[in-house]
C-alpha positions as CSV (number, residue, x, y, z in Angstrom):
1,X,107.1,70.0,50.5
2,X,105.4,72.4,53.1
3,X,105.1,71.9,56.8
4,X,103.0,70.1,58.5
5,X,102.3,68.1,55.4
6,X,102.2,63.9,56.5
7,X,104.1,62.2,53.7
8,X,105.7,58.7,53.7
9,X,109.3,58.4,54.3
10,X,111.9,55.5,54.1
11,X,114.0,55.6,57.6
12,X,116.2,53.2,57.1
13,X,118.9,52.5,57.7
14,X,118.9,53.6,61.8
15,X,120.6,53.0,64.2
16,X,120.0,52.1,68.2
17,X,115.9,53.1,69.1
18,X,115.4,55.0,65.9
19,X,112.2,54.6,64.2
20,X,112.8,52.9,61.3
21,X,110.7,51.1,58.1
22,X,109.3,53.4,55.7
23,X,106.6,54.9,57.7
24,X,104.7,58.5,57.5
25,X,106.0,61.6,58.8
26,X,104.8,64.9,59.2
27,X,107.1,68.0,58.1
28,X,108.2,70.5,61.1
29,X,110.6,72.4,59.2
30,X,109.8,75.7,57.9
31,X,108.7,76.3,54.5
32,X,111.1,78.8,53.9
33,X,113.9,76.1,54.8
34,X,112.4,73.4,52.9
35,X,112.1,75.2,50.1
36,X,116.2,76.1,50.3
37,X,117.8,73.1,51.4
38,X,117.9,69.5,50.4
39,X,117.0,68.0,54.2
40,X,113.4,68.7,55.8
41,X,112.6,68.4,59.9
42,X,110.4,65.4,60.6
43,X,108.6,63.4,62.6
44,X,107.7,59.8,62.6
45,X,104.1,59.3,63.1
46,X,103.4,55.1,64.6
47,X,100.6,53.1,65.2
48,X,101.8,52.1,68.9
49,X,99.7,54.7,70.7
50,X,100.7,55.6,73.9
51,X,97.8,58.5,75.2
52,X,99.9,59.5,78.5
53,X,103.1,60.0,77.1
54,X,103.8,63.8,77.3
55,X,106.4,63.5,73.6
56,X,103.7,61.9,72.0
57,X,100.2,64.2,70.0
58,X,97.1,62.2,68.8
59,X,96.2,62.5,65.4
60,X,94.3,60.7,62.6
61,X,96.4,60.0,59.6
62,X,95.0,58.8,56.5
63,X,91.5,57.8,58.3
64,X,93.8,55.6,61.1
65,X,94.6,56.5,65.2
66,X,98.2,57.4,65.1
67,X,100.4,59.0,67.3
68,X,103.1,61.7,66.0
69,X,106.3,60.6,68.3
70,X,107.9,64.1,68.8
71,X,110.3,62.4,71.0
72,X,111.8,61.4,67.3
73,X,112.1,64.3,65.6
74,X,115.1,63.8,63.1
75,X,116.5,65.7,60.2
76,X,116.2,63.5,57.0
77,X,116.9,64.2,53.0
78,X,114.9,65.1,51.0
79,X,115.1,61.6,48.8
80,X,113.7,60.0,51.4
81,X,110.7,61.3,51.4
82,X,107.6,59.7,49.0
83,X,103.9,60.9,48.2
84,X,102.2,62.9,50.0
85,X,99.2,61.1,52.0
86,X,97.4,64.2,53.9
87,X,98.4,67.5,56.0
88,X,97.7,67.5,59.7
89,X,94.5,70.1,60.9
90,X,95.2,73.9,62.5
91,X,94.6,72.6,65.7
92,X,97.0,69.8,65.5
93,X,99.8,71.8,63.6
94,X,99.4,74.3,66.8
95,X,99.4,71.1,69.6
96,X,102.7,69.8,67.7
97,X,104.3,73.7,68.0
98,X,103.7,73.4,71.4
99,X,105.1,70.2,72.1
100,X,108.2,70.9,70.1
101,X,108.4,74.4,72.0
102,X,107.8,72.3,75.8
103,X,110.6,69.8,74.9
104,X,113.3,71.4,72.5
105,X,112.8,75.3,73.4
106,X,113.8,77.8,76.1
């Protein structure tokens, strides 16, 4: 499991406005932490897109629109994860670093 990889994942159970179904994610996380521990750094990517939200990055996942909902970012295990379906582009791996940088970092 590397970063920035898109993979499905089964969310459920959640709680409150998680994101939840089995839906695709991308990997945050570094490598050298998801090659160590059983949890990875996701997050969700939905079909709901909405283009002037400032949390939310456009991408095309498995030839479909899709929006990767940073604003969901969650720690999950490892067993929830399933196939792989794609890995997101440079340029998108480097708009979701800055996102995560703008909303979680100094």
């Amino acid at each position: 499991m590397k970063r920035y990889e898109i993979r499905w994942a089964q969310l459920d159970p959640t709680q409150g406005a998680e994101m939840a179904k089995t839906r695709s994610v991308v990997i945050v996380s570094l490598d050298i932490l998801n090659a160590r521990l059983q949890t990875v750094t996701v997050c969700p990517l939905t079909s709901q897109l909405h283009p002037t939200w400032r949390t939310r990055i456009g991408v095309r996942a498995a030839g479909k629109r899709a929006e990767i909902a940073v604003d969901q970012i969650r720690t999950v295990s490892k067993s929830r994860l399933g196939r792989k379906m794609g890995a997101l582009s440079a340029a998108d791996g480097s708009a979701l670093r800055r996102t995560i940088t703008e909303m979680y970092g100094e």
